[in-house]
Each structure stands twice: as structure tokens, then as C-alpha cells.
C-alpha positions in Angstrom: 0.0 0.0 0.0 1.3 3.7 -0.7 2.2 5.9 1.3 -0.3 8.4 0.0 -3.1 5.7 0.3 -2.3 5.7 4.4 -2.3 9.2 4.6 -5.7 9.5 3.1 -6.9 7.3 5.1 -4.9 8.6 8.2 -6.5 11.9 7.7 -10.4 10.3 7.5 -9.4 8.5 10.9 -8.8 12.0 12.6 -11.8 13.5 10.8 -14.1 10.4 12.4 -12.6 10.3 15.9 -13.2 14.3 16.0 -17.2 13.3 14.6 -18.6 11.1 17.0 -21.8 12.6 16.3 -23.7 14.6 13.9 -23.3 17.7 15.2 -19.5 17.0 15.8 -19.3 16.1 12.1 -20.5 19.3 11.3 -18.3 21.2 13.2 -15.4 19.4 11.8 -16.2 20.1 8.6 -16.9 23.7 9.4 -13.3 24.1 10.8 -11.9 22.5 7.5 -13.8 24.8 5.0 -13.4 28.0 7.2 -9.4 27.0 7.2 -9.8 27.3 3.4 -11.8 30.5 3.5 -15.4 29.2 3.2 -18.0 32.6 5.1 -20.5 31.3 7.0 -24.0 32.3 5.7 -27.2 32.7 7.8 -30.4 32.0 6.8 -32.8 34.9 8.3 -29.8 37.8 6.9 -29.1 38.9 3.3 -26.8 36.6 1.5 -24.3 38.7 -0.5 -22.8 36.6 -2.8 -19.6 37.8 -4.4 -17.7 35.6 -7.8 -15.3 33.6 -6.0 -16.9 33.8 -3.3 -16.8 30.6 -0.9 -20.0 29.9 1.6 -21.5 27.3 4.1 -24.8 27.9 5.5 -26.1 24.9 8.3 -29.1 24.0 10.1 -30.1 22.4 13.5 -26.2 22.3 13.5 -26.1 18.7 12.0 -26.5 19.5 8.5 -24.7 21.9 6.5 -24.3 22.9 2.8 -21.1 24.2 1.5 -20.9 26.0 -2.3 -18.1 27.7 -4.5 -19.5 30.9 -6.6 -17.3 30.6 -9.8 -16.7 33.9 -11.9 -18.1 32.9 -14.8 -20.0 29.8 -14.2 -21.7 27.3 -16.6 -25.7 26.7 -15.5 -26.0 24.2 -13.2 -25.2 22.6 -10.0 -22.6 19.9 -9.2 -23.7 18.2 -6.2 -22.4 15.7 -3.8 -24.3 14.4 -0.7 -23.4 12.5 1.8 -25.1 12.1 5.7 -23.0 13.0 8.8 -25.4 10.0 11.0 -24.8 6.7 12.1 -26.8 4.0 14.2 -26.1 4.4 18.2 -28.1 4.6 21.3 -29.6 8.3 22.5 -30.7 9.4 25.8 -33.5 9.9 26.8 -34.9 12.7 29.3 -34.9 11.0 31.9 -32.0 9.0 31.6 -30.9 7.9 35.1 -31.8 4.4 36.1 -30.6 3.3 40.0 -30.6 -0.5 40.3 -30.1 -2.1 43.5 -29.2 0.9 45.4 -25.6 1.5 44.5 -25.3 1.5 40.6 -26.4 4.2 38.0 -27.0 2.8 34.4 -28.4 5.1 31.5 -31.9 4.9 30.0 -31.6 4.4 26.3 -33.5 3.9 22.5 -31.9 2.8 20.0 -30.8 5.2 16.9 -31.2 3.9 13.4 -30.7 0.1 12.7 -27.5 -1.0 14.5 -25.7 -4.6 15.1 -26.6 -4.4 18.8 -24.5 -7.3 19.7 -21.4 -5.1 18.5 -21.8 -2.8 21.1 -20.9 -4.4 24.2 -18.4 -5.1 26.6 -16.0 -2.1 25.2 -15.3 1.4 25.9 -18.2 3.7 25.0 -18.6 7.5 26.0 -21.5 10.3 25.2 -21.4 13.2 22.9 -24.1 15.2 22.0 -25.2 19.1 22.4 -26.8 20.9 25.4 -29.3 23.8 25.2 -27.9 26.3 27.7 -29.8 29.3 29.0 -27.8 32.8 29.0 -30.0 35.3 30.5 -33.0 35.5 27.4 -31.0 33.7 25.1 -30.5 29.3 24.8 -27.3 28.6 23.6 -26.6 25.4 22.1 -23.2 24.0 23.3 -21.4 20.9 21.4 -20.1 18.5 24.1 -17.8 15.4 23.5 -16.4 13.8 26.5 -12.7 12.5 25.7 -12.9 9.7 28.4 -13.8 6.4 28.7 -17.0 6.7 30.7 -19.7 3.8 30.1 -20.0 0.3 29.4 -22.6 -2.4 28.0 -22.1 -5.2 29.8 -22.9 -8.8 28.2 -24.8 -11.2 30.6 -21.6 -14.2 30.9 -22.0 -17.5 29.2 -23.0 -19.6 32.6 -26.3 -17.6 32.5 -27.0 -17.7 28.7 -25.6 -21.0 27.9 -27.5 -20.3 24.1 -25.9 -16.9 23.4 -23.6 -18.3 20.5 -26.1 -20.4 19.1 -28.9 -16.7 18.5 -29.9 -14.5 21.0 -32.6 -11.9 20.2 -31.6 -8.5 22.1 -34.0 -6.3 24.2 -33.6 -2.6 23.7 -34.9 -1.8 26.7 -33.4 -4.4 28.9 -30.0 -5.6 27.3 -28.1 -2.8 26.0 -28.5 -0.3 28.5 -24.7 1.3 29.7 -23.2 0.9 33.3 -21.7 4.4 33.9 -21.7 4.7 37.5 -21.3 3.5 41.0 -23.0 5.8 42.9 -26.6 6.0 43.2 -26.9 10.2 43.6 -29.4 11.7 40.9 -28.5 14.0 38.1 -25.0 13.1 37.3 -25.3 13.2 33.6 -26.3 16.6 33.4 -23.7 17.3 36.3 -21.1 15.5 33.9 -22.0 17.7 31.2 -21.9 21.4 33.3 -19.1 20.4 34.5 -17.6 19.7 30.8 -18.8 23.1 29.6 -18.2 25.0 32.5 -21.6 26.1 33.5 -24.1 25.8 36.1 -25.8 22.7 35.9 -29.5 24.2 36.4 -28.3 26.6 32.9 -28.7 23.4 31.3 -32.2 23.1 30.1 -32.2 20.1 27.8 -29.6 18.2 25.6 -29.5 15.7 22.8 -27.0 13.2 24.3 -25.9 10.2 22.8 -23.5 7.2 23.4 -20.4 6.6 21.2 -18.1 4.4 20.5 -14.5 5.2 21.4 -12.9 3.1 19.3 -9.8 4.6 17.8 -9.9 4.1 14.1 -6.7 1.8 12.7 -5.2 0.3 9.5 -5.1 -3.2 9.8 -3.3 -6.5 7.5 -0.1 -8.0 6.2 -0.2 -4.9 3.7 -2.0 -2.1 5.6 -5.0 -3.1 2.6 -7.7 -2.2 5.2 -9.5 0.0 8.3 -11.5 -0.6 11.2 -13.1 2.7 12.9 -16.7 3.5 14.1 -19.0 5.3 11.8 -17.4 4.5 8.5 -20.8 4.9 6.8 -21.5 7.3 6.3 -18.5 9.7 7.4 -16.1 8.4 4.6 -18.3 9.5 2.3 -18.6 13.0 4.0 -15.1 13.2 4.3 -14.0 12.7 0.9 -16.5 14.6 -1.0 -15.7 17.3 1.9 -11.9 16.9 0.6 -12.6 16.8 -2.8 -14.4 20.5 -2.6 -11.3 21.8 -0.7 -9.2 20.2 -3.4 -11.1 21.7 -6.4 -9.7 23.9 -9.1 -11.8 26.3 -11.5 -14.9 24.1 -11.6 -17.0 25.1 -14.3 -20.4 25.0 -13.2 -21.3 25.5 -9.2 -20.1 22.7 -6.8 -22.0 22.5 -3.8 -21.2 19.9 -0.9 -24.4 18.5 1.3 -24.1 17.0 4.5 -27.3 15.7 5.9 -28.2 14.5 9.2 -31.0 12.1 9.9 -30.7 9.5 6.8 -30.7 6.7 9.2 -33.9 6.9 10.6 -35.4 7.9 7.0 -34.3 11.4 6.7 -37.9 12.7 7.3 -36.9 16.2 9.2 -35.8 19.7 8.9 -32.0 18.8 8.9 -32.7 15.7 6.4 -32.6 15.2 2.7 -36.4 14.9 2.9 -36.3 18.6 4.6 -36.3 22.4 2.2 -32.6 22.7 3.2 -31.3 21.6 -0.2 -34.1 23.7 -2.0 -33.7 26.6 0.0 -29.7 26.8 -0.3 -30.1 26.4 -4.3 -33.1 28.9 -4.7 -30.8 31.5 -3.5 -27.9 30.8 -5.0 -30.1 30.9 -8.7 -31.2 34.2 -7.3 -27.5 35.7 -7.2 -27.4 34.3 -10.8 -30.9 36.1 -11.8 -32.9 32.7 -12.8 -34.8 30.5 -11.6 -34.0 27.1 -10.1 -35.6 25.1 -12.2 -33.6 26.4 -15.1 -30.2 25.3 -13.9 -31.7 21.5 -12.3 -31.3 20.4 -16.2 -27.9 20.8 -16.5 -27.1 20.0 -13.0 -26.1 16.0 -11.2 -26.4 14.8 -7.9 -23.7 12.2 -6.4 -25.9 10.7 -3.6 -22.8 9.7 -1.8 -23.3 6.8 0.5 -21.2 4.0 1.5 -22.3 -0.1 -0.3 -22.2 -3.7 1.0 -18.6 -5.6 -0.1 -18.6 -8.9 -1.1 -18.1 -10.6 2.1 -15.1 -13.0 2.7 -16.9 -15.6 5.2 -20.7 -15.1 3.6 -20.0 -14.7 -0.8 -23.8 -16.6 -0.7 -25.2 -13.0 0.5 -24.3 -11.0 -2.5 -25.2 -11.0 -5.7 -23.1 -13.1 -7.9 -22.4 -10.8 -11.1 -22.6 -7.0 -8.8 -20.9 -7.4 -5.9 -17.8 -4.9 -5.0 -14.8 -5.5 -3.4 -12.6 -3.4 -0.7 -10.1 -1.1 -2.5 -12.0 -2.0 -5.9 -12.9 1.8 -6.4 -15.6 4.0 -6.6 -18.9 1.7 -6.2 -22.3 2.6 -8.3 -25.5 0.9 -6.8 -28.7 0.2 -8.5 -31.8 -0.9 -7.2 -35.4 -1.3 -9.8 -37.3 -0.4 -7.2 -35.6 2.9 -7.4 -34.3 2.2 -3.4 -31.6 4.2 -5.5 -31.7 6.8 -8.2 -28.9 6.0 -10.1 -30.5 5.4 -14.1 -28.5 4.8 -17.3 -27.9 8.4 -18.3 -26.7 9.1 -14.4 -24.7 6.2 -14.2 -23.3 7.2 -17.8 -22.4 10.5 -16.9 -20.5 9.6 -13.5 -18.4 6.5 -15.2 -17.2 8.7 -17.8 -16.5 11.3 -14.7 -14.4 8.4 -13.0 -12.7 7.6 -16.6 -11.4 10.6 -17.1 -9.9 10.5 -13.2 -8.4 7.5 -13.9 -10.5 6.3 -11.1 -12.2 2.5 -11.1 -15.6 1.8 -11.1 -17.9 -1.3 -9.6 -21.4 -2.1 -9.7 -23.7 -2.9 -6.6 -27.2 -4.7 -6.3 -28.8 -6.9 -4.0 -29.5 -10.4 -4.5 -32.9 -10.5 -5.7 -34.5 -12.2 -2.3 -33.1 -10.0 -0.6 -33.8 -6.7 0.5 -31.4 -4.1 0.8 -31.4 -0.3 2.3 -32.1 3.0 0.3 -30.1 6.4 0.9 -31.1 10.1 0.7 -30.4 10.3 -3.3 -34.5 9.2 -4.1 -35.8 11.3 -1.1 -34.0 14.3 -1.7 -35.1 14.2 -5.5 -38.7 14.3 -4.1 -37.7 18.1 -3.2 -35.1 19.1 -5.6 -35.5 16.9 -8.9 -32.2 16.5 -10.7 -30.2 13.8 -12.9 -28.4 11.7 -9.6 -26.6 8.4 -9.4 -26.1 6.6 -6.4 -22.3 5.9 -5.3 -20.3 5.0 -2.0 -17.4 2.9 -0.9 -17.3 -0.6 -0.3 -17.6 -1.6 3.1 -18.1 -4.8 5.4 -19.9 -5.0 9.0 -21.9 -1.3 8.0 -23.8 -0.5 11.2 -21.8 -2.4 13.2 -20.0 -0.5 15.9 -17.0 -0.6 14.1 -16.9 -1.5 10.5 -14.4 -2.0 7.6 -13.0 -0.6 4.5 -9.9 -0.3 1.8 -7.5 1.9 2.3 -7.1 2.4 -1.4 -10.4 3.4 -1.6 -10.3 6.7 0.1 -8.0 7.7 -2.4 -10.7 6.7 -5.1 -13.4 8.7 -3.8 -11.4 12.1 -3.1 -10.1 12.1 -6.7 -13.4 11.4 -8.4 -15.3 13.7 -6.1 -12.9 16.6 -7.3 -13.0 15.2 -11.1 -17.0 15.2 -10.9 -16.6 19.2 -9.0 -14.5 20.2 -11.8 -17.4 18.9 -14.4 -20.3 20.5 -15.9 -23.5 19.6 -17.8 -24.7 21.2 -21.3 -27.9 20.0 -21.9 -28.7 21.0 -25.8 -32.2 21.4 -27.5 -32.9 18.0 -28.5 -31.9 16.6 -25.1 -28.3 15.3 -25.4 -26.0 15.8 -22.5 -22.6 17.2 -23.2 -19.7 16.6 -20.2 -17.5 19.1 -19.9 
């Protein structure tokens, strides 16, 4: 494996461990685009828009949109969106169980549709935000806690003498974290005063979740592959992030889209089923002096999203003519059932994109008994309908607590990313699309 390979995929370990949750995520990527001179934009103010101008504009502070205003730009958007989510367990108000007089455990629902069993018996800590009031005014505070501070303990073998042969897990019973042994009230938000350095009675709600603190790490006899938490979707977010940072004189208008909420269907205000995406794009076509719907034809949507691998222990899973492989490039997926939007003239477009990069390309479908997931590239088209093709990374384990991935592969996706931000769409009068 090169040497730029690991470094890649060095530098998307540090940007997961520093993204533990959404809201993290977006900070992260706020830090790397305002390190490159990205303005933040705000929603209820004026949005004065200057060529070369470089802009992010977020909401709920888990989703955010970044764009590039070229000085002479071709009509049309170049887009690529990824989600800064992944399966855990959140908090709930109430969140402080006593058992037995002398421990404190946390009360728990499960996020999104995780590998439960994956979760237990290793080092797990909370991250979330916290509403803070400041005279009149709530404040929203991010808060990550860099220690090891809870655990999921498994019941032992002598008292579930059928756990290896199938066990079905109970949300509300099995999975719910040890974190202390003291059985005084309001730790939690005590913890979380004490980590922002506040009054704990300023603290008038929070959005608290449990993480994994797994440190990411390349793994094999040749480095070939990762391990880290939150793979899907954050390798995606990462890369495409990159790849905008990366970008030289693109010729149409790249925007970046990072949306939260895609694991539990993405039906919110932050998710790709939300106005965000609409309302970022109507205003950018205002700057312009058209309308949106006269730059969606010549615009195209990477719905960025990491895809199943063809597993090592379990081939019989996949199917048997479009099943990718770790560090076998860029991966398009393709579902009839439109569970993805790639179509032919998407999935044209993008290969040629990938060609021309010098990138590689696989193919992903389910077997046909067996259903498979969707992504935010169908439900975001129900609000801003535009040509979009369906991509991600290879992966095995997705939605475990940790997961797995090529190292080559970050590499892929940064330089087709860039190659597809560079690109632009001329759509002429009888309908054929010319690449640019």
C-alpha cells in the first residue's frame, strides 16, 4: 500500500474520531472549510454573494451545505451528498436508572438500525449538544467527553448458555450502559456542566448520545484495510468534503451537502427529505438572476453513501455478477425499485467522470431475495429533482459498531469527487447531454 493511500486514510481516521456525532461532524467540517476560506452564511440575513466567493450555510447544527461561486460559471449545480449520521443509542430525558441501590446505568432507545451485539463489553462515552440558557437567550453548546465513561455489559456465558447459538436483544433491557457506582441523581447533566463550564441548572435540555471510542486503525499484512466506528456514512462525508477543498476552477457551481437524519429515513428539517437543499439552491439561482428550475437540467447529484462488499466468510449473500470489493474503487448501486436513483444516463455520466480520473468503477445490487437499504439520493429528488446516481465505498460489518473498509479506496473517492466538482453539464435542444 502507498504511502499516499495511508495518509488518506490517516487523515479520515482523525476526521471520524473528531465526529462522533452529527453535530460534531459538522463542526469538523466547518473548521476545514473555514481553514480554506469558506464565510459562514445565515439563513434569516441577506446573502451577499460575491464571484469567487466561498460559503457554508447549516441547520439544527447537524446539517450543513457548502458552495463555491465561480466567476463565470456554466448553469448548473454539481452536487455531492453524503449524511454525517450513524446507528447508536440516544438518551432519553430521563435518563438515570438506580438498580439495586448502588449503581447508576443510562436509559436508552436505539438510533437507526444497528448490530446491537457489536456494542458491548467495550469502551463507550456520550457526545451530543446541550441547550444552555444565558439570560433570554439558549445557547446550544457541542459536548464530547474524551474519556472512557460507560460500558454495555454482556450477561456471561453460565447464565446464557444459548448466546452463541442466537440470541434476540432487548432494547430496553439488554443494551442499556453501566456508567456509575453511585446512586446520587443528576449526574449526567452534572457531567455535562461540569464539561462546559456552567451551572448545571443553565442546562435546560440536551440531545445526548452514546459513542463508541474506538480509535480508528489500518489493519493487514499490507496495511490493505481500516476498522473505525461510523465509517458509513463519514467516509463518504469526508472525501466529497476533501474533494471541494481540493477543487480547481470548476466550471459549473459545486456544492457539498451534509445531511443528518438519513438513518432513521431522513424525514426532518435537517434531512434530505427537509427544504434545506431547495432553499440553499433557490438562492444561490437568485444571485445568478434565474430560476432554479432552469439550472436543475444541466445540473447532477452524487448521492454519496457507502455499499455492502462482497463478504469473505458469507459470498452466498451477495449477488453473484454485482458485488464490489474493498479497494476496488468508486462503487455505483442500482436498485429497480428505485431504493436508488442512479439510471442509465446518471450512471453514464459519472463512469465517464471516474474515466477521465483514472479512477475505477464497480457495480452494486442486492441479491434479488433479498432486501437491501435505500439512501437520501431518491428522497431528496422528491424536493429538488435533478439527474443523480447513487455511489459510496465498499464496506463490510456497515452498522456495526465498528466496520471495515480499503485503504485504497479513500483515495478513489477524493479524486473522483474533485473530477465530478470540476465537471459541468450542457444539456442541448434536442436533449443530449454534453460533459464538460
Amino acid at each position: 500500500m502507498n504511502q499516499s493511500d495511508l495518509d488518506r486514510t490517516n487523515a479520515l481516521l482523525d476526521f471520524i474520531e473528531r465526529s462522533p456525532v452529527s453535530f460534531a461532524a459538522v463542526q469538523e467540517a466547518k473548521s476545514l472549510l473555514e481553514a480554506k476560506g469558506f464565510s459562514r452564511l445565515h439563513f434569516q440575513a441577506e446573502w451577499n454573494l460575491v464571484p469567487g466567493g466561498r460559503y457554508y450555510v447549516t441547520r439544527n447544527g447537524s446539517s450543513l451545505i457548502a458552495f463555491i461561486v465561480p466567476e463565470n460559471p456554466q448553469p448548473g449545480f454539481m452536487i455531492a451528498a453524503s449524511h454525517s449520521d450513524s446507528p447508536c443509542f440516544k438518551l432519553k430525558t430521563e435518563s438515570e436508572v438506580i438498580m439495586f441501590d448502588r449503581y447508576l446505568k443510562l436509559n436508552t432507545e436505539g438510533y437507526g438500525g444497528m448490530i446491537v451485539s457489536s456494542w458491548f463489553d467495550r469502551p463507550l462515552s456520550l457526545a451530543g449538544r446541550a441547550i444552555v440558557k444565558n439570560g433570554s437567550a439558549f445557547e446550544t453548546r457541542i459536548v464530547t467527553f474524551d474519556r472512557d465513561l460507560c460500558l454495555i455489559p454482556n450477561v456471561c456465558i453460565h447464565f446464557n448458555r444459548e448466546i452463541n447459538n442466537g440470541y434476540k436483544y432487548n432494547k430496553a433491557v439488554d443494551s442499556l450502559p453501566l456508567v456509575s457506582n453511585s446512586k446520587e441523581p443528576g449526574q449526567i447533566k452534572a457531567l455535562v456542566a461540569s464539561e462546559l463550564g456552567v451551572e448545571p441548572d443553565a442546562i435546560v435540555s440536551m440531545d445526548l448520545f452514546v459513542i463508541n471510542r474506538t480509535r480508528g486503525s489500518v489493519f493487514g499484512a499490507d496495511n490493505a484495510f481500516f476498522c473505525a466506528p461510523r465509517i458509513d456514512d463519514l467516509q463518504c462525508a469526508y472525501t466529497t468534503l476533501a474533494a471541494l477543498l481540493e477543487a480547481n476552477q470548476p466550471k459549473a457551481i459545486p456544492v457539498y451537502a451534509l445531511f443528518d437524519n438519513e438513518e432513521v429515513g431522513s424525514e426532518t428539517k435537517q434531512g434530505a427529505a427537509s427544504t434545506f437543499l431547495f432553499d440553499v439552491l433557490t438562492r444561490v439561482s437568485a444571485h445568478y438572476e434565474c430560476t432554479l428550475s432552469e439550472l436543475l437540467p444541466s445540473s447532477l447529484m452524487l448521492s454519496c453513501d457507502n455499499g455492502h462488499a462482497l463478504h469473505p466468510n458469507h459470498p452466498e449473500l451477495s449477488d453473484a455478477k454485482n458485488a464490489p470489493h474493498l479497494n476496488g474503487g468508486v462503487v455505483i448501486k442500482h436498485n429497480a425499485n428505485q431504493r436508488y436513483a442512479t439510471d442509465a444516463l446518471s450512471e453514464a455520466l459519472f463512469a465517464e467522470i471516474c474515466l477521465r480520473a483514472d479512477v475505477p468503477v464497480q457495480h452494486f445490487s442486492n441479491r434479488s431475495d433479498i432486501a437491501g437499504g435505500g439512501t437520501l439520493g431518491s428522497i431528496s429528488n422528491t424536493r429538488v429533482s435533478l439527474k443523480t446516481v447513487d455511489i459510496g465505498l465498499a464496506q463490510l460489518a456497515m452498522h456495526s459498531a465498528v466496520e471495515t473498509g480499503g485503504v485504497k479506496d479513500t483515495d478513489y473517492m477524493i479524486r473522483a469527487a474533485k473530477a465530478f466538482y470540476e465537471s459541468a453539464l450542457t444539456v442541448s435542444d434536442d436533449g443530449a447531454i454534453v460533459l464538460e
